[in-house]
N, CA, C and O atoms as CSV, one atom per row, in Angstrom:
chain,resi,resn,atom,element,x,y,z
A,1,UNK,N,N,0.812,-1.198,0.000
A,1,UNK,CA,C,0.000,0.000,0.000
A,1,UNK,C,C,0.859,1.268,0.000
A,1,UNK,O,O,0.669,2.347,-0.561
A,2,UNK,N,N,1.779,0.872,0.723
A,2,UNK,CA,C,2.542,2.475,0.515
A,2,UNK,C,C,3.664,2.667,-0.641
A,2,UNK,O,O,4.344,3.693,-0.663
A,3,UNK,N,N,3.801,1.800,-1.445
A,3,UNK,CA,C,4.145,1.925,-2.757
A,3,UNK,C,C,3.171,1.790,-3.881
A,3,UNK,O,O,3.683,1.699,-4.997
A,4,UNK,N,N,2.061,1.764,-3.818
A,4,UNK,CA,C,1.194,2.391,-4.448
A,4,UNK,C,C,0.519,3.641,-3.936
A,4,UNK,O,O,-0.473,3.996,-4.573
A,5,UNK,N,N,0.892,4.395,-2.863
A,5,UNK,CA,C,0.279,5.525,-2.580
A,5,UNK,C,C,1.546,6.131,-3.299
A,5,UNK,O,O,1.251,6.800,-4.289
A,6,UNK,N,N,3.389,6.007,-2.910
A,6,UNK,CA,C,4.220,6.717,-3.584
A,6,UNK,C,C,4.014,6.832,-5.075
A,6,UNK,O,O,4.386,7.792,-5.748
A,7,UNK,N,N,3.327,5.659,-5.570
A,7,UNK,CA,C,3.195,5.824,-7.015
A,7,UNK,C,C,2.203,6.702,-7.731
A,7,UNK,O,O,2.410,7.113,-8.873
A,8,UNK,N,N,0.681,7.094,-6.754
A,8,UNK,CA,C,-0.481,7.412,-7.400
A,8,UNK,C,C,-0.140,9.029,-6.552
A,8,UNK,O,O,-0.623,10.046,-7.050
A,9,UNK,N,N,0.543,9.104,-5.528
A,9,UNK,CA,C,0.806,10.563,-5.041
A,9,UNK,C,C,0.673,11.230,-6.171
A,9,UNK,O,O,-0.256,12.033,-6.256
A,10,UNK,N,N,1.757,11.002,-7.504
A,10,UNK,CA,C,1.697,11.964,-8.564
A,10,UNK,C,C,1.236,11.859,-9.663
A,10,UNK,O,O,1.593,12.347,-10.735
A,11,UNK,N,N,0.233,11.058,-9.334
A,11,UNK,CA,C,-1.024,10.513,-10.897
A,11,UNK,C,C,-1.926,11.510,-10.671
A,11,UNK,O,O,-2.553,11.630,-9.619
A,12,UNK,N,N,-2.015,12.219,-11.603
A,12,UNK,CA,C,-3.093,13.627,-11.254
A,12,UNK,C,C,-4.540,13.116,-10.796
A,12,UNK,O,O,-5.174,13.766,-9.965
A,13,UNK,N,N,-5.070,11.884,-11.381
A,13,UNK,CA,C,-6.083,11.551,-11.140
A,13,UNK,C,C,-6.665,10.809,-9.418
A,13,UNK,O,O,-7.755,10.515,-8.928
A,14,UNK,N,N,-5.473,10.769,-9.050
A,14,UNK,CA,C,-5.050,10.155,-7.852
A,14,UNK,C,C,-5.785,11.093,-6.838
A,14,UNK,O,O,-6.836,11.165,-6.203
A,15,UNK,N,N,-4.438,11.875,-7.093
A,15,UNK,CA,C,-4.977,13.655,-6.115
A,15,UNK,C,C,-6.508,13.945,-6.331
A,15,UNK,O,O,-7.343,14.064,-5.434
A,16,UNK,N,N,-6.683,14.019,-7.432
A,16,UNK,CA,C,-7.891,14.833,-7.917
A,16,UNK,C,C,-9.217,13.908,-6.787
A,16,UNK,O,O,-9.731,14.513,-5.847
A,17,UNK,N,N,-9.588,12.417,-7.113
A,17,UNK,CA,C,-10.169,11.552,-5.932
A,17,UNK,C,C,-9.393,11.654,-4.455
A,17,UNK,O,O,-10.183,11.176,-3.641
A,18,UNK,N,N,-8.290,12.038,-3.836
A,18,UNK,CA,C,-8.003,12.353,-2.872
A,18,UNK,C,C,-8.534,13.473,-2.363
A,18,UNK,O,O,-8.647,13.506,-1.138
A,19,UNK,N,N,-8.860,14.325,-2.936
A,19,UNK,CA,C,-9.736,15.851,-2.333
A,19,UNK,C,C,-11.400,15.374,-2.796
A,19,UNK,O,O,-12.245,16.060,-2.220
A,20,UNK,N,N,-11.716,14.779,-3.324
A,20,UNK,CA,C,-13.085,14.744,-3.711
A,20,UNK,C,C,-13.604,14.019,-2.390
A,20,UNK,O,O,-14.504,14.474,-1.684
A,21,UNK,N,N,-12.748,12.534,-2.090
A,21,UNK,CA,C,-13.547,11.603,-1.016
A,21,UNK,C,C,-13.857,11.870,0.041
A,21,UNK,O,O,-14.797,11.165,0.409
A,22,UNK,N,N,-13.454,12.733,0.936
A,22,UNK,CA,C,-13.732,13.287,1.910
A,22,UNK,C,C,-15.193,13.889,2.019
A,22,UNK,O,O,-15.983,13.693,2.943
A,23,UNK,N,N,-15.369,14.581,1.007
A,23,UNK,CA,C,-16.544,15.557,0.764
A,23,UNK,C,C,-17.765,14.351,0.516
A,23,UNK,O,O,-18.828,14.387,1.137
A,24,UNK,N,N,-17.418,13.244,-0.532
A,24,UNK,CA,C,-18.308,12.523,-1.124
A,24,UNK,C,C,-19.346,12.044,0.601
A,24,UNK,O,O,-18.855,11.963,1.727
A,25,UNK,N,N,-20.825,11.816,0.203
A,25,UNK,CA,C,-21.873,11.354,0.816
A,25,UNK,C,C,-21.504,9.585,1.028
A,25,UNK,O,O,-21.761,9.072,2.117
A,26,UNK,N,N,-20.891,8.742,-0.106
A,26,UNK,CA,C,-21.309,7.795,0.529
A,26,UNK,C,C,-19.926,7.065,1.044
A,26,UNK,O,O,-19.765,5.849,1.152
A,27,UNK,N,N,-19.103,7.951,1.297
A,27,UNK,CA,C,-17.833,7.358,2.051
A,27,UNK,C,C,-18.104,7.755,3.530
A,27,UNK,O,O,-17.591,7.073,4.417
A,28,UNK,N,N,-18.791,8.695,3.805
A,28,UNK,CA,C,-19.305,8.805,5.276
A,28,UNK,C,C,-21.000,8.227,5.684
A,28,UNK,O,O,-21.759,8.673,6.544
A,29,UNK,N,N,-21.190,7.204,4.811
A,29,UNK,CA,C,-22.473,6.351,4.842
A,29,UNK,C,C,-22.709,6.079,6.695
A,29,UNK,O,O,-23.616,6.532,7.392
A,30,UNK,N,N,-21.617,5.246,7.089
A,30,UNK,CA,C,-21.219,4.945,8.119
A,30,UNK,C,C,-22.204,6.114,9.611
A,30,UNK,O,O,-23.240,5.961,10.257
A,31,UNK,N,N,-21.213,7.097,9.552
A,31,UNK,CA,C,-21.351,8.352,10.032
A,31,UNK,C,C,-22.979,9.231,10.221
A,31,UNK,O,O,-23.403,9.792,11.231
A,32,UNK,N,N,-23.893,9.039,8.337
A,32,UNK,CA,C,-24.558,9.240,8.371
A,32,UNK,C,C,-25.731,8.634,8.990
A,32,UNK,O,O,-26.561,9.285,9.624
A,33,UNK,N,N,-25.786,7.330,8.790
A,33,UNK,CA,C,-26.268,6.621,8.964
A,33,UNK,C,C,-27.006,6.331,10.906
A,33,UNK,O,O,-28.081,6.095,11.457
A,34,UNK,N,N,-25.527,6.563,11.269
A,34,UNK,CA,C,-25.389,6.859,12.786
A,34,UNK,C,C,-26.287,8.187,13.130
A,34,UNK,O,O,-27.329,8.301,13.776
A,35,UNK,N,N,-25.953,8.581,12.848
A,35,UNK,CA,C,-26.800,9.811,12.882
A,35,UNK,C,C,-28.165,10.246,12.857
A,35,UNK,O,O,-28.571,11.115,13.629
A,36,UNK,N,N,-29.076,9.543,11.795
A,36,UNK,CA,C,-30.037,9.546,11.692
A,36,UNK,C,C,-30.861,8.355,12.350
A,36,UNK,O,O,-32.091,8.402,12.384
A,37,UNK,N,N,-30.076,7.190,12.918
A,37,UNK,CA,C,-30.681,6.332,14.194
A,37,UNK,C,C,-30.512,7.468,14.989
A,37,UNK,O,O,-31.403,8.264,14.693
A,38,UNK,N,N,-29.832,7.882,15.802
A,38,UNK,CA,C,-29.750,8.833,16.571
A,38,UNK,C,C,-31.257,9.533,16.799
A,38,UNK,O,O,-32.111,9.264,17.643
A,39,UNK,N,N,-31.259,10.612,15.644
A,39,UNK,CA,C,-32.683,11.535,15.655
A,39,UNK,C,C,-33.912,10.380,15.805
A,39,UNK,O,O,-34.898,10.522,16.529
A,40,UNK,N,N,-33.621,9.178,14.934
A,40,UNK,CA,C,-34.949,8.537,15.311
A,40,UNK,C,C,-34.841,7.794,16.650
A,40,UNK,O,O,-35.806,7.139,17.044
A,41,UNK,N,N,-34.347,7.825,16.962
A,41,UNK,CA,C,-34.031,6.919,18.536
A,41,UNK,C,C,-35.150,8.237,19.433
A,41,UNK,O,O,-36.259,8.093,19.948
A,42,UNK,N,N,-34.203,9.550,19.302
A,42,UNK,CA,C,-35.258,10.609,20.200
A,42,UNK,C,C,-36.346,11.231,19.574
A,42,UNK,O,O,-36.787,12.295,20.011
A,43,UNK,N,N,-36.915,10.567,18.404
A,43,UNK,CA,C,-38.245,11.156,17.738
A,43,UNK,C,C,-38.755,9.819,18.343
A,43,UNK,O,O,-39.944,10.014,18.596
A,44,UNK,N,N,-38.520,8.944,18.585
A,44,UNK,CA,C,-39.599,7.658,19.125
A,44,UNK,C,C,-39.819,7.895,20.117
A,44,UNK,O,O,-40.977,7.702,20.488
A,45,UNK,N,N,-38.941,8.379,20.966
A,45,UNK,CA,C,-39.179,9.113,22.643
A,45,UNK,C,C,-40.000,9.944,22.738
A,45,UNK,O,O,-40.919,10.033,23.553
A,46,UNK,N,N,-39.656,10.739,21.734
A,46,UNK,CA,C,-41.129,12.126,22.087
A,46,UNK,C,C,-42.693,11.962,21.743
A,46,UNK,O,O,-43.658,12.620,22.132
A,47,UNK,N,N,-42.575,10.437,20.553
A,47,UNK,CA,C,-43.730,10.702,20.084
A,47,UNK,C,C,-45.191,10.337,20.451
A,47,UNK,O,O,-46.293,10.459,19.916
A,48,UNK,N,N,-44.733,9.869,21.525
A,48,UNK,CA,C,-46.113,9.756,22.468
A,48,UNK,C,C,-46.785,11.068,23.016
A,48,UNK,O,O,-47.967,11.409,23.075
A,49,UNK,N,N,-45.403,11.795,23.467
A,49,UNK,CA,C,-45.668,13.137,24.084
A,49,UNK,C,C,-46.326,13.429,23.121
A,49,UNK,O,O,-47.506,13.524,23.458
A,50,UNK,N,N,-46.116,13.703,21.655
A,50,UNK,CA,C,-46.553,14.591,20.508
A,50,UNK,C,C,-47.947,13.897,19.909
A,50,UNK,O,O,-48.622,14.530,19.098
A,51,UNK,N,N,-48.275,12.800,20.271
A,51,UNK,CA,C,-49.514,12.159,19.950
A,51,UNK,C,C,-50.533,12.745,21.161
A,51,UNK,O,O,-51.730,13.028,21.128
A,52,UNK,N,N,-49.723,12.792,22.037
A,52,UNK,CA,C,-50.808,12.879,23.545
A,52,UNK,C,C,-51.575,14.510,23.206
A,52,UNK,O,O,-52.714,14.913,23.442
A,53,UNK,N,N,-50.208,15.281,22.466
A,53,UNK,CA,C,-50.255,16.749,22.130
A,53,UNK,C,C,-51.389,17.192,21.271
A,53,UNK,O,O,-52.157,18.147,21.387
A,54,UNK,N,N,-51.291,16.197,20.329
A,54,UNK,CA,C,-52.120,16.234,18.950
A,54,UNK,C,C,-53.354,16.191,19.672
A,54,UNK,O,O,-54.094,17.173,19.731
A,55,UNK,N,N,-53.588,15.192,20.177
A,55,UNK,CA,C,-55.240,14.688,20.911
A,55,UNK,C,C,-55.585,16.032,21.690
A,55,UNK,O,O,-56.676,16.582,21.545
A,56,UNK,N,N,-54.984,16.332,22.196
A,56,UNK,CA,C,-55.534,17.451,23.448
A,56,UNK,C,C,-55.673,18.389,22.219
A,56,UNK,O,O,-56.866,18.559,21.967
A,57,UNK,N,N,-54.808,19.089,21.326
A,57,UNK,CA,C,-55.568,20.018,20.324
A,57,UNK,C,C,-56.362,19.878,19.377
A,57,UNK,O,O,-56.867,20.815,18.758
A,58,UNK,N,N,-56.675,17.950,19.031
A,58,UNK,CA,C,-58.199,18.037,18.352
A,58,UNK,C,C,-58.921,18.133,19.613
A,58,UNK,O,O,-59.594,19.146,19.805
A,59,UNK,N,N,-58.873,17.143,20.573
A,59,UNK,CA,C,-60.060,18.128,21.369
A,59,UNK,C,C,-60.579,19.253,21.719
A,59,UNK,O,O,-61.779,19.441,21.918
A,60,UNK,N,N,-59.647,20.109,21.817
A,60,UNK,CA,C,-60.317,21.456,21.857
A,60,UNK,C,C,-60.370,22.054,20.717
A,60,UNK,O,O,-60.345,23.283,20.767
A,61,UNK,N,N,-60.458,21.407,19.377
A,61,UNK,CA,C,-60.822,21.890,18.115
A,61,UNK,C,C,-61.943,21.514,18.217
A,61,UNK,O,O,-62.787,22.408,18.167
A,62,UNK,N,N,-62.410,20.177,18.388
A,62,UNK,CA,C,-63.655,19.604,18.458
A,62,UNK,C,C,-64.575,20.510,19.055
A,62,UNK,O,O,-65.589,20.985,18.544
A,63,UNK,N,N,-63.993,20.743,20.483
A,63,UNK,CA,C,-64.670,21.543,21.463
A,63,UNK,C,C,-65.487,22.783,21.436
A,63,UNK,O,O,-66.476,23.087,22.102
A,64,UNK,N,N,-64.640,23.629,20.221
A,64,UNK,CA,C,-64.644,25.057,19.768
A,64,UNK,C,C,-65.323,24.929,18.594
A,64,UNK,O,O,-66.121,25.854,18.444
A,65,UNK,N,N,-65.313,24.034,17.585
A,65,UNK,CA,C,-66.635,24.086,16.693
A,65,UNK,C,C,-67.638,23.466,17.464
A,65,UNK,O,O,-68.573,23.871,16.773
A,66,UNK,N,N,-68.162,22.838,18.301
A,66,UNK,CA,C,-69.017,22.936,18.787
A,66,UNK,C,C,-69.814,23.827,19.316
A,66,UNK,O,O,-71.025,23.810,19.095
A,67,UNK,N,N,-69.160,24.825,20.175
A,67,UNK,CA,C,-69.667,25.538,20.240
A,67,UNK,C,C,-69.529,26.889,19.256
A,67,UNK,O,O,-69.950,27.896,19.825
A,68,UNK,N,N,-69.144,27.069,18.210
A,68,UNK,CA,C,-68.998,28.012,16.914
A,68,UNK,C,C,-70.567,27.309,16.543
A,68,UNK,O,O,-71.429,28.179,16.424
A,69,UNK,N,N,-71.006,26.064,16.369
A,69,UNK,CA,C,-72.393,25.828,15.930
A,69,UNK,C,C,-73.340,25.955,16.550
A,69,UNK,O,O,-74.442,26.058,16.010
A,70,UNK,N,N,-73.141,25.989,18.078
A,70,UNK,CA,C,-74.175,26.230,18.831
A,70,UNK,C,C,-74.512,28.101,18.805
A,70,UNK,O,O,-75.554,28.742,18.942
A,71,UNK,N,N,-73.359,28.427,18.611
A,71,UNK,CA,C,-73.261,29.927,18.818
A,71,UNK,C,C,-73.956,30.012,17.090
A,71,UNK,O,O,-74.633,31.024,17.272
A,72,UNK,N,N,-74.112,29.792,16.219
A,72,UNK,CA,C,-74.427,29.503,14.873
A,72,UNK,C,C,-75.739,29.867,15.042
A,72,UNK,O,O,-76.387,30.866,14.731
A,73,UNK,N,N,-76.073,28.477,15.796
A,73,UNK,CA,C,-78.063,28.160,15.927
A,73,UNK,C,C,-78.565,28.777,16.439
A,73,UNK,O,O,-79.765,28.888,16.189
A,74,UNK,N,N,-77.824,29.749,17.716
A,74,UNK,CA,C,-78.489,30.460,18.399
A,74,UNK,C,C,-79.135,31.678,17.787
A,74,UNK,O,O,-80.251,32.140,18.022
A,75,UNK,N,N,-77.994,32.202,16.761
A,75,UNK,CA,C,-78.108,33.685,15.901
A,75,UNK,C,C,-79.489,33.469,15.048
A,75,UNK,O,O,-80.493,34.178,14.984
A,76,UNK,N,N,-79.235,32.488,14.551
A,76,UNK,CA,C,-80.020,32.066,13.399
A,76,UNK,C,C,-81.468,31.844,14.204
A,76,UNK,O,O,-82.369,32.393,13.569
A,77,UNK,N,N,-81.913,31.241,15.336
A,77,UNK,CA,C,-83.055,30.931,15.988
A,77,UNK,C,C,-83.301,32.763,16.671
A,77,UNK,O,O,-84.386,33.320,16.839
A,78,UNK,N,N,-81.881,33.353,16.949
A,78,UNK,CA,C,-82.364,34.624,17.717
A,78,UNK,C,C,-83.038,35.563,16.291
A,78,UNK,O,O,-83.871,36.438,16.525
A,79,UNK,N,N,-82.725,35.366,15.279
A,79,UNK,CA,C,-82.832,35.904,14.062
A,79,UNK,C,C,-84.510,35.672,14.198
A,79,UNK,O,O,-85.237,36.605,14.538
A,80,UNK,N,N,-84.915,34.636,13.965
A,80,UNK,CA,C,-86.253,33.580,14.566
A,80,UNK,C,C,-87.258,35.045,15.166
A,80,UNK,O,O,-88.254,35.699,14.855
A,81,UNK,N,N,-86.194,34.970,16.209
A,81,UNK,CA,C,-87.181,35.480,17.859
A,81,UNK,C,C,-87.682,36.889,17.718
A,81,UNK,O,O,-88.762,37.357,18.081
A,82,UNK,N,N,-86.441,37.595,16.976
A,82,UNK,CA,C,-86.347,38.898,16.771
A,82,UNK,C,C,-87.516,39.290,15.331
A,82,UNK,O,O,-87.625,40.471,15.002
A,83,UNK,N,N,-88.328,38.188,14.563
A,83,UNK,CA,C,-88.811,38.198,13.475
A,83,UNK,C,C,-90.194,37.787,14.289
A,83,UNK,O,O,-91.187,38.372,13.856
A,84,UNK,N,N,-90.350,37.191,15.017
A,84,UNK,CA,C,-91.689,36.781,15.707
A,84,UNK,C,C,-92.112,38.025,16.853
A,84,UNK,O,O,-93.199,38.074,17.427
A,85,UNK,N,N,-91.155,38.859,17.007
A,85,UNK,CA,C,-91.329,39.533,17.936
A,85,UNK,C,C,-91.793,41.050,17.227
A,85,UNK,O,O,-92.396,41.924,17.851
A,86,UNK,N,N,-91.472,41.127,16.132
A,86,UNK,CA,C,-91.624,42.150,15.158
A,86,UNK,C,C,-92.865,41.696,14.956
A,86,UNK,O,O,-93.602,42.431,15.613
A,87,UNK,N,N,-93.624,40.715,14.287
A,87,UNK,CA,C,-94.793,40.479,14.075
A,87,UNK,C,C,-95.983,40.509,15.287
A,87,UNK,O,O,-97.168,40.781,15.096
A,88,UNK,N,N,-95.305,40.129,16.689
A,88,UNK,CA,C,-96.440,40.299,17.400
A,88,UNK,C,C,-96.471,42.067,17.738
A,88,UNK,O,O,-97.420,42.663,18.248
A,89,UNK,N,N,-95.324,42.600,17.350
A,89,UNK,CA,C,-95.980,44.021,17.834
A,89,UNK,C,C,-96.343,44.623,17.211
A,89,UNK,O,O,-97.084,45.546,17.551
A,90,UNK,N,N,-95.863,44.297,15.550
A,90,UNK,CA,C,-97.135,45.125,14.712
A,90,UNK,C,C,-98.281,44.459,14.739
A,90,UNK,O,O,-98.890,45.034,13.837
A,91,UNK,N,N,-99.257,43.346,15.301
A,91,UNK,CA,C,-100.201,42.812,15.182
A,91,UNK,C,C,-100.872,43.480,16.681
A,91,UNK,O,O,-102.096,43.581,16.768
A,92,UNK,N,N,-99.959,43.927,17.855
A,92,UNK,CA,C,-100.364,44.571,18.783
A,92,UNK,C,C,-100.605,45.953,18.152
A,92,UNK,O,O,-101.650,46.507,18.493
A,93,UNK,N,N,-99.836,46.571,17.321
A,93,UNK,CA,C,-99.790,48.381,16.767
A,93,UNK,C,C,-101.504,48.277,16.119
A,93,UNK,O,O,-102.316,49.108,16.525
A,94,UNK,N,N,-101.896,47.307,15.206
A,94,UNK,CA,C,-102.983,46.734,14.459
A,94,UNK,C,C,-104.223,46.844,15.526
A,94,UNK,O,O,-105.187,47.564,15.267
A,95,UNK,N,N,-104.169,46.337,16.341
A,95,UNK,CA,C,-105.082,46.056,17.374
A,95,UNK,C,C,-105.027,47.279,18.218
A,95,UNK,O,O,-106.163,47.663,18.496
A,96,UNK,N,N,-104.367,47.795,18.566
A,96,UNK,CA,C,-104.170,49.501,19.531
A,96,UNK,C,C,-104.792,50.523,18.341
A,96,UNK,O,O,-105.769,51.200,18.661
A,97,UNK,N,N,-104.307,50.637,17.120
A,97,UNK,CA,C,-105.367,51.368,16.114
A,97,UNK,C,C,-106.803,51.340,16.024
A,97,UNK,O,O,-107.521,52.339,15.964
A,98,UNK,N,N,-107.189,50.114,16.017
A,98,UNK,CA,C,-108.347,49.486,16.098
A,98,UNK,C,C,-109.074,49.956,16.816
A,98,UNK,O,O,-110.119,50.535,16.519
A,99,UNK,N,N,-108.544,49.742,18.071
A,99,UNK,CA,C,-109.648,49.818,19.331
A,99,UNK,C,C,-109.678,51.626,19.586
A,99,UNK,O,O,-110.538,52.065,20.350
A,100,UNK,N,N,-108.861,52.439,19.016
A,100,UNK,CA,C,-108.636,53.779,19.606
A,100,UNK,C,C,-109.487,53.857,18.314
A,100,UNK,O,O,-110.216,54.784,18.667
A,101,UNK,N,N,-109.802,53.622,17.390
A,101,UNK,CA,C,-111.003,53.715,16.024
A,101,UNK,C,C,-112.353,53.873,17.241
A,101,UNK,O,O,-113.067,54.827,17.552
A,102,UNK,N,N,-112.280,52.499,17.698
A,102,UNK,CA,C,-113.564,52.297,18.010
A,102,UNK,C,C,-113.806,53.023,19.374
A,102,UNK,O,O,-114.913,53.118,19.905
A,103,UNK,N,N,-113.114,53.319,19.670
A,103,UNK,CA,C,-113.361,54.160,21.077
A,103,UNK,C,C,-113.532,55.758,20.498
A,103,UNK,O,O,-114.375,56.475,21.035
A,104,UNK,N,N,-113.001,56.091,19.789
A,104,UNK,CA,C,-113.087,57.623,19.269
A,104,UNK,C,C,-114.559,57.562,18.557
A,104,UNK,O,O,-115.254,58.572,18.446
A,105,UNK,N,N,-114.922,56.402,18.135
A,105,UNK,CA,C,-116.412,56.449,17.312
A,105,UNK,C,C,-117.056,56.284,18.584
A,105,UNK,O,O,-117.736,57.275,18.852
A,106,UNK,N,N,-117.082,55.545,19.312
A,106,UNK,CA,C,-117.941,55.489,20.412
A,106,UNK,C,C,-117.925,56.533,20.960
A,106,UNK,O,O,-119.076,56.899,21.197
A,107,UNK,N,N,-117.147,57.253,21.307
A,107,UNK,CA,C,-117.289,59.025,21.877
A,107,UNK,C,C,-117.750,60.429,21.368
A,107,UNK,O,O,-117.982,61.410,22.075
A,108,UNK,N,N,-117.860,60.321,19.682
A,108,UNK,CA,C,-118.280,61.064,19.451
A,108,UNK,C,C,-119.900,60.529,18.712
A,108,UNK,O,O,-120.679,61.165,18.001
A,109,UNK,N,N,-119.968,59.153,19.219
A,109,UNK,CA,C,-121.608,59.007,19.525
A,109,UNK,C,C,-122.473,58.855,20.741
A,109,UNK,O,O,-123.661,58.545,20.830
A,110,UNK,N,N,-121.360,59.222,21.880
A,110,UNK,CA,C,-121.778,59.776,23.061
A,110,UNK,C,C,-121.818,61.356,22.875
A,110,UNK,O,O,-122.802,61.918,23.355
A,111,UNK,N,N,-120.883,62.119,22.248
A,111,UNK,CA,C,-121.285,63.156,22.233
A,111,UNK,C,C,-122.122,63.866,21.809
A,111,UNK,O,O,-122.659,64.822,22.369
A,112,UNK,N,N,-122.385,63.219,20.230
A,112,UNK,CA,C,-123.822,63.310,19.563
A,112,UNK,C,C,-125.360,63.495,20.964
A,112,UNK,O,O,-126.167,64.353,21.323
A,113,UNK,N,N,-125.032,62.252,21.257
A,113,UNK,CA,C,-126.634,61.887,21.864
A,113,UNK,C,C,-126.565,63.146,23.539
A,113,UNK,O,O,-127.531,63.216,24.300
């Protein structure tokens, strides 16, 4: 080996793969490899925490359109209330005309007689 390193020292092509391998991805396969067990070793650790996480914020997603629909039905039924309530008081305005008709006729046929 070390008379073929004295020999390829000055083979340009030699050098040229001597500065490249270092840099190259799959000569540090090894390294990488290690590495990314690593992150998954502590992403398996957390991910209960982060499931437990998830659940608690659909529940209170759940929670909050629920009541966004109840708050929904209410507008929409108060919409309702506020439309039934308009009708009974012009049907009261209807009936207060009415009777002040008939009371003003009745008085000026008391006043007549």
């Amino acid at each position: 080996t070390i008379r073929n390193y004295m020999i390829g020292k000055t083979w340009p092509w030699w050098q040229i793969w001597l500065t490249l391998k270092p840099n190259l991805k799959c000569t540090k396969f090894a390294q990488y490899k290690a590495e990314y067990e690593e992150k998954l070793a502590i992403a398996e650790k957390h991910i209960d925490g982060a499931i437990a996480e998830c659940n608690k914020v659909k529940d209170a997603h759940a929670k909050l359109e629920d009541e966004k629909a109840e708050v929904s039905r209410q507008l929409e039924s108060g919409g309702d209330i506020v439309r039934e309530l308009a009708d009974k008081n012009d049907k009261l305005e209807k009936a207060k005309n009415d009777l002040e008709k008939q009371v003003d006729g009745l008085m000026s046929r008391i006043r007549a007689e």
